[in-house]
C-alpha positions as CSV (number, residue, x, y, z in Angstrom):
1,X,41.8,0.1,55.0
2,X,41.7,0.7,59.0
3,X,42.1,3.0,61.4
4,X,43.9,2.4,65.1
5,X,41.7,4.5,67.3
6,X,43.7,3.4,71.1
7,X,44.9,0.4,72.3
8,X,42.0,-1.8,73.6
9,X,43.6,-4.3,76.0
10,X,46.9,-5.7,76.7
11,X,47.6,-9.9,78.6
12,X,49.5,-10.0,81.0
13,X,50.8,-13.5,82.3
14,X,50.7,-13.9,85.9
15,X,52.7,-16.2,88.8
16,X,50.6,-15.3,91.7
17,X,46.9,-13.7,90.5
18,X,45.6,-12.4,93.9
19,X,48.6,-9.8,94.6
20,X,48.2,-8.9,91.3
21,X,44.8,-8.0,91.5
22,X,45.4,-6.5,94.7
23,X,48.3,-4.1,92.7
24,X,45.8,-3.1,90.2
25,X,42.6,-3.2,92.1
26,X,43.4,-1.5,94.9
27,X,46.4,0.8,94.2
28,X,45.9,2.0,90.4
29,X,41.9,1.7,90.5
30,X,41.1,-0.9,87.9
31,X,38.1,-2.6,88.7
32,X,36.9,-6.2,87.8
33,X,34.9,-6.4,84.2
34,X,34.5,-10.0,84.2
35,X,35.8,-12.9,85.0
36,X,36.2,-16.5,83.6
37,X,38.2,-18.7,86.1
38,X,37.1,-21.6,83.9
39,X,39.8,-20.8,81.7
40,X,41.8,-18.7,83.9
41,X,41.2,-15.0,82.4
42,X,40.6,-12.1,84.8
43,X,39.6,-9.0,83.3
44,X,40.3,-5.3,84.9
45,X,38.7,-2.3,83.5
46,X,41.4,0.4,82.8
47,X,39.5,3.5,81.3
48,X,38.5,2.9,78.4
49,X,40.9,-0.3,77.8
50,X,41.2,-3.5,79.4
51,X,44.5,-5.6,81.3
52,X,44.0,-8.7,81.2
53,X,45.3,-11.6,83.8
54,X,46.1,-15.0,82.7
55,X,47.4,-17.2,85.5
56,X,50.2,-19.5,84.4
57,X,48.9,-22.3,86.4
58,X,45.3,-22.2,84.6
59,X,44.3,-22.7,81.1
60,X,45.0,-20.1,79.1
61,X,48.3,-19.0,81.1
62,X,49.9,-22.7,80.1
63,X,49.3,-22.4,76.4
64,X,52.0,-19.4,76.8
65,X,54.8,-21.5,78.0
66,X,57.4,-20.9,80.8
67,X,56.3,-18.6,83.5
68,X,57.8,-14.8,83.2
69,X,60.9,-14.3,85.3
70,X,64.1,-12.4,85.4
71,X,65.1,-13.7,83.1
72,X,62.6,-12.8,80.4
73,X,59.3,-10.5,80.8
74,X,55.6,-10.6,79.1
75,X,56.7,-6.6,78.4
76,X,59.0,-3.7,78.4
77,X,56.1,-1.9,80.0
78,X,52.5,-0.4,80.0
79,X,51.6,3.2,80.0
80,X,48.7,4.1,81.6
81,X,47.6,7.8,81.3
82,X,46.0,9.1,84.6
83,X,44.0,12.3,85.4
84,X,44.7,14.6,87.1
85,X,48.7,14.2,87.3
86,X,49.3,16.0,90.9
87,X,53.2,15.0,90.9
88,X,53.5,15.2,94.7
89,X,50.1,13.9,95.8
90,X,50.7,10.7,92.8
91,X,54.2,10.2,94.5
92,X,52.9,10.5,98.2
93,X,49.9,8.1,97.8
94,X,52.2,5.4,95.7
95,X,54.9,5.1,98.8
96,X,51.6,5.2,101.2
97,X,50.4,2.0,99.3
98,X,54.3,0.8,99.7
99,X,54.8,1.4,96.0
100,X,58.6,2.5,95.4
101,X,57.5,5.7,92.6
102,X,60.9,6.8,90.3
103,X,61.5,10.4,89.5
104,X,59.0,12.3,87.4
105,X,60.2,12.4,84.3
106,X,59.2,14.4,81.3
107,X,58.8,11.7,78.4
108,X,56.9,11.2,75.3
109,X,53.2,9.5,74.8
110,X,50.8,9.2,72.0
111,X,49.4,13.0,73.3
112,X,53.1,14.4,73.4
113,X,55.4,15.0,75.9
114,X,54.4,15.4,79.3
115,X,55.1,14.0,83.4
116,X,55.4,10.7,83.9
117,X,56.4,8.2,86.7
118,X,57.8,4.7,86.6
119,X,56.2,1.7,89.1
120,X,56.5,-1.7,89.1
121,X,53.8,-4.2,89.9
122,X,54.2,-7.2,92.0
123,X,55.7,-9.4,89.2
124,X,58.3,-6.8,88.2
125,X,56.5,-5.5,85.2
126,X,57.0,-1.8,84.4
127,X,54.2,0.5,84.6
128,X,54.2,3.8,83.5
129,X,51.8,6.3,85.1
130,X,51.5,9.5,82.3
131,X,50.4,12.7,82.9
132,X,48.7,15.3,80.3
133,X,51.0,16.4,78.2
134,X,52.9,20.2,78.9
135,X,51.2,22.1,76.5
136,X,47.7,20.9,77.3
């Protein structure tokens, strides 16, 4: 038998890679772990797991089919647990960046429940920024 220690890396199927990596790069901190443009996978370091990028116009991103849309998403969403969770500074630097934050909400995460914010990234995919939880 197994053990799931954390989750390890999650694809996400992409329209337009370069605002993308802007969104992750340069707003949420990820930074580049490797890339392989010869099949069209772009790997961002998120702590200690990965999001992956996977152009629909390059090889690995047309083996999934119809682009993501309104219509249907690659996700519900992604949680991404941040240090430290300073509600007002998080909120503050997310509209500086032109990033439209929601409310912080107390919800639950695999450490209990604790803040959290809502975002969305430049293809409409939810991503939820969590906070340590309230009794930490």
């Amino acid at each position: 038998m197994f053990t799931i220690r954390q989750i390890d890396h999650i694809v996400l199927r992409v329209k337009a890679l370069q605002p993308m990596l802007d969104f992750y790069m340069n707003i949420l901190g990820c930074t580049m772990e490797r890339e392989q443009r010869e099949i069209g996978l772009y790997q961002l370091r998120a702590g200690s797991s990965l999001i992956d990028l996977v152009p629909v116009n390059q090889k690995l991103g047309r083996a999934g089919g119809a682009a993501p849309g309104r219509e249907g998403r690659n996700l519900d969403h992604l949680c991404l647990r941040i240090e430290p969770f300073e509600a007002e500074e998080v909120l503050t630097f997310l509209r500086s960046k032109g990033v439209a934050p929601s409310e912080v909400e107390s919800r639950y995460g695999a450490e209990g429940e604790g803040p959290s914010i809502y975002i969305s990234d430049p293809e409409n995919n939810v991503v939820e920024l969590k906070g340590a939880p309230w009794n930490h």
